[in-house]
C-alpha positions as CSV (number, residue, x, y, z in Angstrom):
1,X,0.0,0.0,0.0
2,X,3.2,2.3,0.2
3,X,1.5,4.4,3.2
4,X,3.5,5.7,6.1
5,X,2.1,4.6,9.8
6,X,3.0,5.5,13.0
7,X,3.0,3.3,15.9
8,X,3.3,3.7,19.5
9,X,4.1,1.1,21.7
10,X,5.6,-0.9,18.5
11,X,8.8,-2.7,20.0
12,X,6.7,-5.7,21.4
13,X,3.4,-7.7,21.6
14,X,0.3,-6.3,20.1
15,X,2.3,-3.1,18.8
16,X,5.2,-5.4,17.7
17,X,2.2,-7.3,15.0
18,X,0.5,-4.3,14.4
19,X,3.5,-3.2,12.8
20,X,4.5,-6.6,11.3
21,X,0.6,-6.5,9.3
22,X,1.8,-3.4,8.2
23,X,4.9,-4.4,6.9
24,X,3.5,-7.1,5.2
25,X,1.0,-4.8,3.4
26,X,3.9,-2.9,1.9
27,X,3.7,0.1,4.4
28,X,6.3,2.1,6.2
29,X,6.5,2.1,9.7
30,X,7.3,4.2,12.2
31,X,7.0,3.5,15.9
32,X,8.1,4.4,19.5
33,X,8.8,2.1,22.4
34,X,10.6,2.5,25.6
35,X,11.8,-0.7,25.8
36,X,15.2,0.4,23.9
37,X,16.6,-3.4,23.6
38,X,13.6,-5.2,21.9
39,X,12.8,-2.3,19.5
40,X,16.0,-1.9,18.4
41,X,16.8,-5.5,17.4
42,X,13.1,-5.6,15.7
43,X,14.0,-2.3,13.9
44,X,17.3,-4.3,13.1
45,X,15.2,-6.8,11.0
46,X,12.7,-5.1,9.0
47,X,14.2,-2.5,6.8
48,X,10.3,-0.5,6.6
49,X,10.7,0.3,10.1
50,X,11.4,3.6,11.4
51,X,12.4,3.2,15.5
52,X,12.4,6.2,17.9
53,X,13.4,5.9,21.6
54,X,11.0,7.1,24.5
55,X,8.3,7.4,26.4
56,X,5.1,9.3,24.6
57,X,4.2,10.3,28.3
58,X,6.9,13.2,27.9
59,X,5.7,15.8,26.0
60,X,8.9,16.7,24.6
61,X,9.6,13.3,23.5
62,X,6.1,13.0,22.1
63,X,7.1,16.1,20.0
64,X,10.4,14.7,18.4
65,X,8.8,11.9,17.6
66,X,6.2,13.5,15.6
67,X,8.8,15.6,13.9
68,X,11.0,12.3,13.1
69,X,7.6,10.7,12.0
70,X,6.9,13.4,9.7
71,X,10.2,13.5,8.6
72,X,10.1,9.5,7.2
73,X,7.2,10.6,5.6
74,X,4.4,8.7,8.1
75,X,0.9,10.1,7.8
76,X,-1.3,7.2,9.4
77,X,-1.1,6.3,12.9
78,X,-2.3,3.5,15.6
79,X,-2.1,4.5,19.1
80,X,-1.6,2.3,22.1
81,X,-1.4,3.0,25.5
82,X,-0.5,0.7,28.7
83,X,-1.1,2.2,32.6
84,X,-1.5,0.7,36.1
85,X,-4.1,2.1,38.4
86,X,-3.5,0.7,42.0
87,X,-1.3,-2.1,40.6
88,X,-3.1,-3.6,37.7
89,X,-1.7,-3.0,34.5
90,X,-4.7,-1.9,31.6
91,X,-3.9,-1.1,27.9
92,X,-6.0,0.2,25.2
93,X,-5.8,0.2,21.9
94,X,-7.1,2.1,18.8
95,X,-8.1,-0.9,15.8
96,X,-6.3,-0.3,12.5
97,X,-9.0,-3.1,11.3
98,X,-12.3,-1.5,10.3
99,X,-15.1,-3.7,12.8
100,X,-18.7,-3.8,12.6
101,X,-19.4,-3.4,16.8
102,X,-18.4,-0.5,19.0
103,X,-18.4,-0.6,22.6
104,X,-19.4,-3.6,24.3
105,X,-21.3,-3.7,28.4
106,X,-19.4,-6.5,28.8
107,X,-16.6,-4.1,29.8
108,X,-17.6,-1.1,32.6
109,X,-16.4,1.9,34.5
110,X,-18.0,0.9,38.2
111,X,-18.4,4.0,40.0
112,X,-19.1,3.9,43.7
113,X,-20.4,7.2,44.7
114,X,-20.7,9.3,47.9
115,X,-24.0,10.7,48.1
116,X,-27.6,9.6,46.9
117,X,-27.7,13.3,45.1
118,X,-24.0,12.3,43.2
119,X,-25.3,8.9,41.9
120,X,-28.6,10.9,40.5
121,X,-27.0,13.5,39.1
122,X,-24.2,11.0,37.6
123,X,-26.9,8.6,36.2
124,X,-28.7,11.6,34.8
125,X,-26.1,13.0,32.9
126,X,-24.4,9.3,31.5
127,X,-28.4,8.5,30.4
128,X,-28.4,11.9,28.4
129,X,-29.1,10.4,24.6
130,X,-27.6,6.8,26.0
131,X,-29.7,3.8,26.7
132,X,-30.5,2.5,29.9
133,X,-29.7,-0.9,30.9
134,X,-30.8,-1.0,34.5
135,X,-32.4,1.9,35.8
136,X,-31.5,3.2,38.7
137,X,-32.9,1.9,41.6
138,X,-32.8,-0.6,44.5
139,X,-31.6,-3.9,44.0
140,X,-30.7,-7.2,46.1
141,X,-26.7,-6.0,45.7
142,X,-27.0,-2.6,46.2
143,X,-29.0,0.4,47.9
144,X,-28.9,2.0,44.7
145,X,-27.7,1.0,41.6
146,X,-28.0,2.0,38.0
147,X,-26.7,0.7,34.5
148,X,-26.5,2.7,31.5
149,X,-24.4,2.9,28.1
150,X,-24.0,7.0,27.3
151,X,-24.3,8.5,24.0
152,X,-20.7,7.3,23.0
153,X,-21.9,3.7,24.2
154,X,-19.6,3.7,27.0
155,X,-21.0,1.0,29.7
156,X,-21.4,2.7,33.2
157,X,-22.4,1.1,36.4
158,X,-22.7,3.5,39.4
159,X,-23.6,2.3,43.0
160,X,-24.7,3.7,46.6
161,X,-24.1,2.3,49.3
162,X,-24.8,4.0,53.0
């Protein structure tokens, strides 16, 4: 396809392929890993590859990257990101690959809240042009408890408990 891609988090796993499919489709490839050792040996072995050092967490690292990027001629990009909260490790990742679905319930936010106003107001605002899976309410596992997908279909739980 002869484009020019930009990848972050592209020195291993699930960046590491994305960049490999896009090899394979003839593309350039340009991607940023702070894991120096692994990105440079897989920058060693594919000639379409364009590796840049650092952490896209700095913002002037995030900055020379974009500049070497546009520099190799890279105009498409995939982003990935990986970050702990309280210990467990999360990552998200933008699709290169075109699906059919969107969001999906089967992954929430849970938000316990402080007040019976805060859940109310909360629930309010998430149903605004979303659809309601549970309403809010009592149920047998909570004092108050409400399930709703918002207008970006973002699944949302929020709880009350006294």
């Amino acid at each position: 396809m002869n484009r020019g891609i930009v990848v972050t988090g592209g020195g291993h796993g699930i960046g590491k392929q994305i960049c490999l499919d896009f090899i394979q489709a003839g593309d350039r490839v340009c991607f940023i890993d702070i894991d120096e050792k692994k990105s440079v040996d897989f920058a060693e072995e594919n000639p379409n590859l364009f590796y840049f050092y650092g952490d896209v967490a700095d913002p002037l690292t995030l900055k020379r990257f974009i500049e070497f990027s546009l520099e190799a001629g890279i105009e498409g990009t995939v982003k990935q990101a990986i970050f702990s909260l309280n210990g467990q490790e999360y990552m998200c990742i933008d699709s290169y690959i075109k699906h059919e679905f969107t969001f999906t319930p089967a992954m929430s936010l849970y938000v316990t809240c402080d007040t019976r106003e805060e859940i109310d107001r909360l629930f309010e605002k998430l149903s605004e042009g979303g659809n309601i899976l549970m309403p809010l309410g009592s149920y047998p596992f909570s004092e108050r408890f409400g399930w709703v997908n918002d207008k970006y279909g973002v699944s949302w739980q929020l709880t009350f408990e006294k």
